[in-house]
N, C-alpha and C positions, 0 to 999 in steps of 0.2 A: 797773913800771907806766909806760905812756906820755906824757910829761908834758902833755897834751892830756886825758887821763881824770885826772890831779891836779889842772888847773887845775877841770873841772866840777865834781867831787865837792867840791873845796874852797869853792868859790864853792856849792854845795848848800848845805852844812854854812853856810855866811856867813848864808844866805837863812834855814836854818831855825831860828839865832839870835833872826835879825831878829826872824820870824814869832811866835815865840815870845814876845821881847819885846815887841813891840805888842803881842800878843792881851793878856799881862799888862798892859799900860799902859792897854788899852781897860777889861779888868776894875776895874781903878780907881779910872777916872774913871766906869764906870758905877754902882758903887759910892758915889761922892761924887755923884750927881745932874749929874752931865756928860753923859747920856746922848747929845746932839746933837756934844759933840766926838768920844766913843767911833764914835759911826756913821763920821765920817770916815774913821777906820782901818782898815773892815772891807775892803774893796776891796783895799788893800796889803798886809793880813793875809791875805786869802785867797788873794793872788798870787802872796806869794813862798814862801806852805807848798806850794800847789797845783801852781802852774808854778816858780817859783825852784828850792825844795827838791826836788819828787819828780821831776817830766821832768829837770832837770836831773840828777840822780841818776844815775836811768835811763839819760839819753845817755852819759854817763859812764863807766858799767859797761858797756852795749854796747858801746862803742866800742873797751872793753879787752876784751873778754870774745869779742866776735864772731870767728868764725873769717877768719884771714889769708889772703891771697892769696898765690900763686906760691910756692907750698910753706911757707908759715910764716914766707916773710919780711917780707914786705912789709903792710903795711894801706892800700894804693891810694893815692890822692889823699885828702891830709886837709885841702886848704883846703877845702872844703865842710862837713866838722866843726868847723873854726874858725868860718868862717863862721857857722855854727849855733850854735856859742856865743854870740859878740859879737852877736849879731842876739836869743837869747834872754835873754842879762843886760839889751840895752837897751832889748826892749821890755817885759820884766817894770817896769824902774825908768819907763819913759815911762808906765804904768800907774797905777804906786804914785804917780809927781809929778802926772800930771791928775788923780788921785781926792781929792788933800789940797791942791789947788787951792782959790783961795777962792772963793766961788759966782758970782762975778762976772758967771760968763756960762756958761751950760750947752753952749752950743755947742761955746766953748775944749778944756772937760771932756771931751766925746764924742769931739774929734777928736784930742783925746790921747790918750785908752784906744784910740781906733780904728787909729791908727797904731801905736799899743804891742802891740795884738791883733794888724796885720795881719806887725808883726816878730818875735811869736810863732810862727804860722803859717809865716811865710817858714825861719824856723830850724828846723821840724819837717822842710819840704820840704828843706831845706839837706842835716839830718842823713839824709832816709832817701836822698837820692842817693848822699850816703858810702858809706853801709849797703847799698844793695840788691846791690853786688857779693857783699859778703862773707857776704849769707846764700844760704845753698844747704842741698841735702840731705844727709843721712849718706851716708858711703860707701856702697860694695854690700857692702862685707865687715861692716857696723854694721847692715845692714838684713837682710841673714839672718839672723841671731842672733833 
């Protein structure tokens, strides 16, 4: 496996800890009448199951799984994969750190998830540059059949 589809998957697997432990920790405190600290958490809990864990996943396995260029050697240009990493771990976490932000000021809040969002986004465009080489259609000898 590629060490570029170990580093995503691992960092998945990190995210879907995480996700898991908060939503447990949210349960808790909702339980104990903390309802307003539980609220805090959902935003970071829903981020790093949603985008962390599963897109990241996803990139992961495509990345390993997609078919190679220039006979089975090569997998193109992978700084744009990289890219699409570092761009989706740090706007998953710029997400998670504006949403458990203290309420100081809603503006701060929005223009952190905004930035956080717009580095999700960027990393999706990142990854399908990667990608667009290496999807194509089955041979002609897979499409007869």
């Amino acid at each position: 496996m590629p060490r570029l589809a170990c580093w995503f998957i691992r960092a998945s697997l990190a995210y879907l800890l995480a996700g898991f432990s908060l939503g447990a920790i949210m349960l808790a405190l909702k339980a104990t009448g903390h309802q307003g600290m539980a609220i805090r958490g959902l935003v970071p809990h829903v981020d790093f199951l949603l985008i962390g864990w599963t897109v990241q996943l996803t990139m992961g396995v495509a990345f390993w799984i997609l078919p190679r260029l220039e006979g089975g050697v090569s997998r193109g240009a992978v700084a744009p994969a990289w890219l699409a990493f570092v761009l989706l771990n740090a706007g998953v976490l710029l997400v998670a750190l504006a949403s458990v932000q203290t309420l100081a000021s809603a503006e701060t809040m929005s223009s952190g998830r905004l930035v956080g969002r717009a580095a999700e986004v960027a990393a999706a465009l990142a990854f399908a540059v990667h990608a667009w080489r290496r999807i194509r259609a089955a041979s002609v000898d897979a499409q007869v059949r």
